[in-house]
C-alpha positions as CSV (number, residue, x, y, z in Angstrom):
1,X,29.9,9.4,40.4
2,X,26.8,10.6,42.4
3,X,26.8,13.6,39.9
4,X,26.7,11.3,36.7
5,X,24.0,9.1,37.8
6,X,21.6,12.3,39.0
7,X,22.6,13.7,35.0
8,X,21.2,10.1,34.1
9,X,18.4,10.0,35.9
10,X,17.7,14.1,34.3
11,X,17.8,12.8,30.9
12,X,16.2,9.4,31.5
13,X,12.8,11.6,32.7
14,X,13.3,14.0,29.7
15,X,13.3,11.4,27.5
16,X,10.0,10.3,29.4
17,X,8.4,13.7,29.1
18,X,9.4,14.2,25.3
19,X,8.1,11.0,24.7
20,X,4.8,11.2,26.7
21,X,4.2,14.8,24.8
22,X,4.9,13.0,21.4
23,X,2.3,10.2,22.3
24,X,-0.5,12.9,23.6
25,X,0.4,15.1,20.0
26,X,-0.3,12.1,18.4
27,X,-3.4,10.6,20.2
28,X,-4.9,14.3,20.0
29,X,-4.6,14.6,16.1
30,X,-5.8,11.4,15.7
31,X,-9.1,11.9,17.8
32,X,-9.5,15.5,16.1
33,X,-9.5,13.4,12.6
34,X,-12.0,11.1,13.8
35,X,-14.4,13.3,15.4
36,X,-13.7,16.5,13.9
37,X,-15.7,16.5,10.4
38,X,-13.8,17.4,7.5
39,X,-10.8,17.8,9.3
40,X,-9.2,14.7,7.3
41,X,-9.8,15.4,4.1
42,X,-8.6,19.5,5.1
43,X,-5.3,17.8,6.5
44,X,-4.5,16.0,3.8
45,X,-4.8,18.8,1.4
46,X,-3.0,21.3,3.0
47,X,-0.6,20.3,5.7
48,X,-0.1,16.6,4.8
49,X,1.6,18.1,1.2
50,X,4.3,20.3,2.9
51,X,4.5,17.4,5.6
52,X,5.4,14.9,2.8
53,X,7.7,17.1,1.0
54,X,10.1,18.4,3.9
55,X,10.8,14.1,4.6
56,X,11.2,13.8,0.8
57,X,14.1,16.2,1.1
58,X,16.3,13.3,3.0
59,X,14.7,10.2,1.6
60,X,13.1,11.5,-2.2
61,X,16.5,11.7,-4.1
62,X,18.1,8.2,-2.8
63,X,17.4,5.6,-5.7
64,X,17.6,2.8,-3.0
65,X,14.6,2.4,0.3
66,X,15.5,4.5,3.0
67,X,12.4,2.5,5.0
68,X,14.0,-0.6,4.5
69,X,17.3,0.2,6.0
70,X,16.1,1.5,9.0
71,X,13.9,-1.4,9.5
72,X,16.9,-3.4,9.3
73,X,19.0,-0.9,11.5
74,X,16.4,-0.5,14.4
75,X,15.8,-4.4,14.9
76,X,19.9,-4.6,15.4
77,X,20.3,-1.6,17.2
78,X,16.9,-2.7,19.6
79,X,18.4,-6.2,20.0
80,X,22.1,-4.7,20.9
81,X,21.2,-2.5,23.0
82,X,18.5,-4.8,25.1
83,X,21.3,-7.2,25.8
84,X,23.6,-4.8,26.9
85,X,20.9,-3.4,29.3
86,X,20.5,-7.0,30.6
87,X,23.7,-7.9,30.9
88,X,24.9,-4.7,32.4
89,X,21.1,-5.1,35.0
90,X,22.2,-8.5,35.9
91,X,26.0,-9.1,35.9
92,X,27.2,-5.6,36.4
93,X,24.6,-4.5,38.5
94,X,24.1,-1.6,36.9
95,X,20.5,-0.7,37.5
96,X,20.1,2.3,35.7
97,X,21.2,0.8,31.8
98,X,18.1,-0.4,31.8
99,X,15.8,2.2,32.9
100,X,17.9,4.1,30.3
101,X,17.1,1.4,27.7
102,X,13.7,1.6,28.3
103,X,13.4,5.5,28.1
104,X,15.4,6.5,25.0
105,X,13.4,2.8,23.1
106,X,10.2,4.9,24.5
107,X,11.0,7.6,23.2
108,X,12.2,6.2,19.6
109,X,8.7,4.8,19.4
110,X,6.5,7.6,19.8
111,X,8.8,9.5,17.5
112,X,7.9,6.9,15.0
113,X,4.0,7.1,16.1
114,X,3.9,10.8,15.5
115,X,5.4,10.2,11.9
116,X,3.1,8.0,11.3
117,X,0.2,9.9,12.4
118,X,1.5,13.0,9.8
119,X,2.4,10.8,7.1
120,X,-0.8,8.5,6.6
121,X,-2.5,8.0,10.4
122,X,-4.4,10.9,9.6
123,X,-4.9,10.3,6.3
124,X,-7.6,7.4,7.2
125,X,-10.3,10.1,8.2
126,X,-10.0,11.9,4.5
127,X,-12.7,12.2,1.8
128,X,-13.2,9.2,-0.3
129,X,-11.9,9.2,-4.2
130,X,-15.0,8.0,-5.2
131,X,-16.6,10.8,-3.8
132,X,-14.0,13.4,-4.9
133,X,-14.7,11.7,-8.5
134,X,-18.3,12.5,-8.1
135,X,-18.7,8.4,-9.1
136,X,-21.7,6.8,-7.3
137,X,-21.9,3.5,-5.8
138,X,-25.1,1.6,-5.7
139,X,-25.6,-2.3,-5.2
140,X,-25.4,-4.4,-8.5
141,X,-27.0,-7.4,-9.6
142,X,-25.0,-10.8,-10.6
143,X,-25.8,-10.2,-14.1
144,X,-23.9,-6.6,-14.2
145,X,-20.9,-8.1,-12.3
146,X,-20.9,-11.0,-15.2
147,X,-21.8,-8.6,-17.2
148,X,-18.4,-6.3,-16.7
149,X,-16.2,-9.4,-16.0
150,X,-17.1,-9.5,-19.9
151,X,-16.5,-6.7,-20.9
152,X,-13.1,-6.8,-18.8
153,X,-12.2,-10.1,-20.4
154,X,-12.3,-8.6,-24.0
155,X,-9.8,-5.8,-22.4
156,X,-7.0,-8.0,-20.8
157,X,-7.3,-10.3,-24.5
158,X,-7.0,-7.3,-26.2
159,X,-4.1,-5.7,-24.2
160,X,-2.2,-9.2,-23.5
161,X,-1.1,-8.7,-27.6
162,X,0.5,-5.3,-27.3
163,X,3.0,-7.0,-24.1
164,X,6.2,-8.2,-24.5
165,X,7.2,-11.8,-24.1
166,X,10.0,-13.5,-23.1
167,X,10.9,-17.2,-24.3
168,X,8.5,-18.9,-21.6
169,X,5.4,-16.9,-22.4
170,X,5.4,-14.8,-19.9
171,X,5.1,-10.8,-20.1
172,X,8.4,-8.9,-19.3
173,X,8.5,-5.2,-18.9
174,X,10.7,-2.8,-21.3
175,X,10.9,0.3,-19.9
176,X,11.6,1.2,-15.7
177,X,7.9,0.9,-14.4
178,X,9.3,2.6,-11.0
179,X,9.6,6.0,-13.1
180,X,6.9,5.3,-15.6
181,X,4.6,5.0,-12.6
182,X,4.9,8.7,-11.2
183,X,4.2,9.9,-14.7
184,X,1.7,7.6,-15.2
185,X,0.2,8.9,-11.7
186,X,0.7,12.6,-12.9
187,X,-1.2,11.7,-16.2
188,X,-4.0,10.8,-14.3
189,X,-4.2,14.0,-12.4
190,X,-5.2,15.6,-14.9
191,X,-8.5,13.9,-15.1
192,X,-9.2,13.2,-11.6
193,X,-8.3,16.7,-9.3
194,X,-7.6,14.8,-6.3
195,X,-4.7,12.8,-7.7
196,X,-3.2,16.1,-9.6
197,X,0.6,16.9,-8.1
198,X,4.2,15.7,-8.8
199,X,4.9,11.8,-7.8
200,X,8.0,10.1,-7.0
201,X,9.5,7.2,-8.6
202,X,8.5,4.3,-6.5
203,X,11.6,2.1,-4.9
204,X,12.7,-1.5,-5.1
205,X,14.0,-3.1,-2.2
206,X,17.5,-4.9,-1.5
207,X,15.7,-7.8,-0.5
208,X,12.6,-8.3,-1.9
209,X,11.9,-11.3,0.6
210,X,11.1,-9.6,3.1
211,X,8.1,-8.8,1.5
212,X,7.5,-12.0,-0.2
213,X,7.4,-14.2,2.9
214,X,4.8,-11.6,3.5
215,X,2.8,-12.0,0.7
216,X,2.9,-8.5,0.0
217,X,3.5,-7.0,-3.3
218,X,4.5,-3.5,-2.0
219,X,4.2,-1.6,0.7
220,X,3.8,2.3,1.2
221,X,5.7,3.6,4.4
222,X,4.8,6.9,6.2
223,X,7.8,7.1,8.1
224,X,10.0,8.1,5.2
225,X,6.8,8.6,2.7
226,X,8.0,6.1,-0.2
227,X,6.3,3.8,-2.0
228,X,8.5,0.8,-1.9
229,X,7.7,-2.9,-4.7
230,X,8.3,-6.0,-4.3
231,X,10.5,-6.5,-7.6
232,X,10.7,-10.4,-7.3
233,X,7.0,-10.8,-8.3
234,X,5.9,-11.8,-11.9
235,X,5.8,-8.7,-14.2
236,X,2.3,-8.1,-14.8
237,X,2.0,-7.1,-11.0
238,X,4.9,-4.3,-10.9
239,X,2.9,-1.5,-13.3
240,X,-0.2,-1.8,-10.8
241,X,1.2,-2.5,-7.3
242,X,3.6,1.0,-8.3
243,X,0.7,3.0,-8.6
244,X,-1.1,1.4,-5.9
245,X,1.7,2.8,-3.3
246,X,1.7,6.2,-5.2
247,X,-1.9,6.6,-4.6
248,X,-0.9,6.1,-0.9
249,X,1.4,8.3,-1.3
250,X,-0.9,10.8,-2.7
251,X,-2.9,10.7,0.9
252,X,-5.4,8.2,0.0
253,X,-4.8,4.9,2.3
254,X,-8.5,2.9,1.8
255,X,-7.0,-0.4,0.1
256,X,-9.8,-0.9,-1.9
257,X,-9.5,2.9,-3.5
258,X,-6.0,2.8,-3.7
259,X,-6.6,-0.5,-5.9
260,X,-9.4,1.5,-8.0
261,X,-7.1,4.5,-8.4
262,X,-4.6,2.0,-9.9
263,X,-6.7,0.4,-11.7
264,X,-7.7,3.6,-13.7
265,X,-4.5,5.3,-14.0
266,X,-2.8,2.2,-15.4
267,X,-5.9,1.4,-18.1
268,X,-6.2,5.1,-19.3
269,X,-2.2,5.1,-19.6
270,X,-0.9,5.9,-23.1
271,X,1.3,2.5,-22.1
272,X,0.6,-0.6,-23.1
273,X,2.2,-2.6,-20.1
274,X,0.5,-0.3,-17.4
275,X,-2.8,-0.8,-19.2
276,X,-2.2,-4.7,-19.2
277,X,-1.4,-4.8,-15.7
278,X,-4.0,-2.8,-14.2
279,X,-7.0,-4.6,-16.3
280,X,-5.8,-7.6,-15.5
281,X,-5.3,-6.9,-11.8
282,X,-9.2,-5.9,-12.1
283,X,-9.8,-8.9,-14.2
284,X,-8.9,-10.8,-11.3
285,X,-10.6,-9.0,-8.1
286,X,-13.8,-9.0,-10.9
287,X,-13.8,-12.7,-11.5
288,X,-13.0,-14.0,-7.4
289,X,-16.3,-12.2,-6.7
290,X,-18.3,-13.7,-10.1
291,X,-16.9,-17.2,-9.0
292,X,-18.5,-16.6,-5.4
293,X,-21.7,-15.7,-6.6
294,X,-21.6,-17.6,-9.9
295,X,-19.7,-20.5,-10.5
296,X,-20.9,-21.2,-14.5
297,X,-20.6,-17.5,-15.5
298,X,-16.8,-17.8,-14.2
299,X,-16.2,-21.1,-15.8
300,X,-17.6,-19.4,-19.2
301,X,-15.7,-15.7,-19.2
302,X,-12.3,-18.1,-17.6
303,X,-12.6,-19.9,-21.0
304,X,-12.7,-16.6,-23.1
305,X,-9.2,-15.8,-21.5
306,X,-6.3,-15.7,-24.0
307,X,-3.8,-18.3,-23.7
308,X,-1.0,-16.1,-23.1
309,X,-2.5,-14.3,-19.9
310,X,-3.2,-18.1,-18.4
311,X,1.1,-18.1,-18.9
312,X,1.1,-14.7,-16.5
313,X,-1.1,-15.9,-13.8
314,X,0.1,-19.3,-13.5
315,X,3.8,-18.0,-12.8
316,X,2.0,-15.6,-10.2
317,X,0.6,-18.2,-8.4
318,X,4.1,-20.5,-8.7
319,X,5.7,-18.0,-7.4
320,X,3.6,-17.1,-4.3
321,X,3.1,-20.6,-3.4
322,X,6.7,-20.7,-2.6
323,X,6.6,-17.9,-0.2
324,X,3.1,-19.3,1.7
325,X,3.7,-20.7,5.5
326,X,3.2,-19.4,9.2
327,X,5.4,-15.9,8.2
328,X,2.5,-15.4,5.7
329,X,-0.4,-16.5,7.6
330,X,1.1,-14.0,10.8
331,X,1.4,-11.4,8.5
332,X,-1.9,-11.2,7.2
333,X,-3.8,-11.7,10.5
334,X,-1.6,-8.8,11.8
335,X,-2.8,-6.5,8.1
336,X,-6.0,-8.0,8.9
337,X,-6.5,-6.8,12.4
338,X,-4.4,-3.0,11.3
339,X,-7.1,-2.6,8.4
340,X,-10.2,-3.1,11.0
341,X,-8.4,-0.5,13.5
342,X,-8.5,1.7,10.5
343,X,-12.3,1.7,10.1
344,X,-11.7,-1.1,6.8
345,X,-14.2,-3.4,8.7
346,X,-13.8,-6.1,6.4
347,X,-10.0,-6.4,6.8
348,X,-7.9,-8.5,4.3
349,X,-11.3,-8.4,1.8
350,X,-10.8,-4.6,1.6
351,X,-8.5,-5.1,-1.4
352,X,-11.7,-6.9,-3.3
353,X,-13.7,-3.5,-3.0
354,X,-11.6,-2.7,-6.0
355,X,-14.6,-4.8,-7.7
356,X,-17.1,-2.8,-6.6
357,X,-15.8,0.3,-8.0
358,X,-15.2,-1.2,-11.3
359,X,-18.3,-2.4,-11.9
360,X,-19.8,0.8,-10.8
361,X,-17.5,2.3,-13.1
362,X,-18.6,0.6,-15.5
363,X,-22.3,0.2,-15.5
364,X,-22.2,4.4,-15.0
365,X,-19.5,5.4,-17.9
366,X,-19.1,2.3,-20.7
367,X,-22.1,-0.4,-20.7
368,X,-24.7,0.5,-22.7
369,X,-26.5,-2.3,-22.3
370,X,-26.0,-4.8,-19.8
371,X,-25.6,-8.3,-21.3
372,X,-23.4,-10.5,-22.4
373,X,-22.9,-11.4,-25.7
């Protein structure tokens, strides 16, 4: 008996010393990213790829989220095995379940932190695509953000006719957008070097509300690098969210690029969906920021809208309305506060950089001349 509970108390401290190593490896990478220069964007062009490929070798080939099963696994393993530690502290005085409970959950958790340190912690600290891009940001006027929310409406009218429509209005996809979305991501390597590789097919999940409640539309995760979408949304979102995780995927983890890189994969697709959902996903960011800064410009370029793209975002914002409460609210204080640790200073409003970009984008490669018509 004295033997088995000195074997305990062994493994109990290795578990300790793994995990402490574990959480130093992890601490140390991250302050080499963030105070080493370069070392990010050297990372996530040369280990970061063989990283990512060795974990798609258990998760890449499953149709079905391997992230989203653990998730569910760990919170019922974590909860069974704290109560049995309590129970067996306080009724079987059994002192050492706990300490034992606490070592191997310690353990489990810097595991977890190194993976997600190699699969996107590091990742943070890399090159931005805009840079990589050689595309120049400078500060617009009100009349050159009006001025592409123009030319943007014109796009989503024009695209909103080569959709599909189901019996209520609204668009509905023809072809699997989880597949579509790697090739559409390849496609766009070819243009843009940084993006150039082989992508996966992005993955629904069993139950989409756990993301919905959450008012996310996807979410990337680094422990088991897939790029998981919530498949209960309205239609128009699915094309763009997918290639908003495969851009994570790809290494690049700024919200507001990863919308950008979307955005420009999705419009210069030979499809007709992807090029809906992504122009109008940049319609949207475009025209929040007009309507901030100019309330009758909106009101005007809202009234050149076609009818049957008011149908697709008034189901979007039906459907997310149902989902809004306290689970929502928690969830986007806690992505608020993640981004900001991150170096995304403005948190939540990261995802609205997208506009900035576009209108760059714009003013640098399509406007001639910047009016509106």
């Amino acid at each position: 008996m004295v033997k088995k509970k000195a074997n305990n108390r062994k493994k109990n401290w290795s578990y300790w010393l793994v995990g402490t190593i574990f959480l130093l490896l992890s601490s140390g990478l991250i302050g080499w990213s963030r105070h080493v220069a370069g070392s990010g964007e050297w990372y996530a062009t040369t280990v970061y790829p063989f990283f990512r490929r060795f974990v798609m070798l258990f998760t890449g080939w499953l149709p079905f989220s391997i992230a989203e099963l653990c998730l569910y696994l760990i919170l019922i393993l974590l909860v069974v095995s704290l109560v049995r530690a309590v129970y067996g502290r306080w009724k079987q005085h059994q002192s050492g379940l706990f300490l034992r409970w606490a070592s191997r959950w310690f353990l489990t958790g810097s595991i977890l932190l190194l993976l997600y340190t190699l699969g996107c912690g590091l990742n943070y600290q890399r090159s931005s695509f805009v840079k990589l891009a050689r595309m120049p940001q400078k500060n617009y006027t009100v009349t050159e953000l009006a001025a592409t929310c123009h030319w943007l409406t014109d796009q989503v009218n024009q695209a909103t006719d080569k959709v599909s429509r189901a019996a209520d209005g609204q668009m509905v996809l023809t072809d699997d957008y989880r597949t579509k979305a790697s090739e559409v991501m390849a496609a766009a390597g070819e243009e843009y070097p940084s993006l150039a590789g082989d992508y996966p097919p992005v993955k629904s999940l069993l139950w989409p509300g756990l993301l919905s409640y959450q008012q996310l539309t996807g979410i990337y995760s680094p422990f088991t690098v897939e790029a998981n979408v919530n498949q209960a949304m309205t239609a128009f979102n699915l094309p763009f969210t997918a290639c908003h995780e495969l851009a994570h995927f790809q290494g690049f983890m700024s919200e507001d690029e990863a919308n950008f890189i979307a955005y420009l994969a999705c419009r210069e697709s030979k499809d007709a969906e992807f090029v809906y959902s992504g122009t109008l996903n940049a319609w949207q960011y475009a025209m929040n920021r007009l309507r901030q800064q100019d309330a009758a410009a909106y009101q005007l370029e809202r009234g050149r809208l076609a009818d049957s793209v008011e149908v697709d975002l008034q189901a979007d914002t039906l459907f997310w309305q149902q989902y809004d409460g306290r689970v929502a609210q928690w969830q986007d204080q806690v992505n608020d506060n993640y981004l900001k640790a991150h170096g995304q200073t403005a948190g939540v409003a990261t995802y609205g950089g997208l506009t900035d970009f576009v209108v760059n984008e714009y003013l640098q490669k399509i406007a001639k001349v910047v009016t509106i018509d």
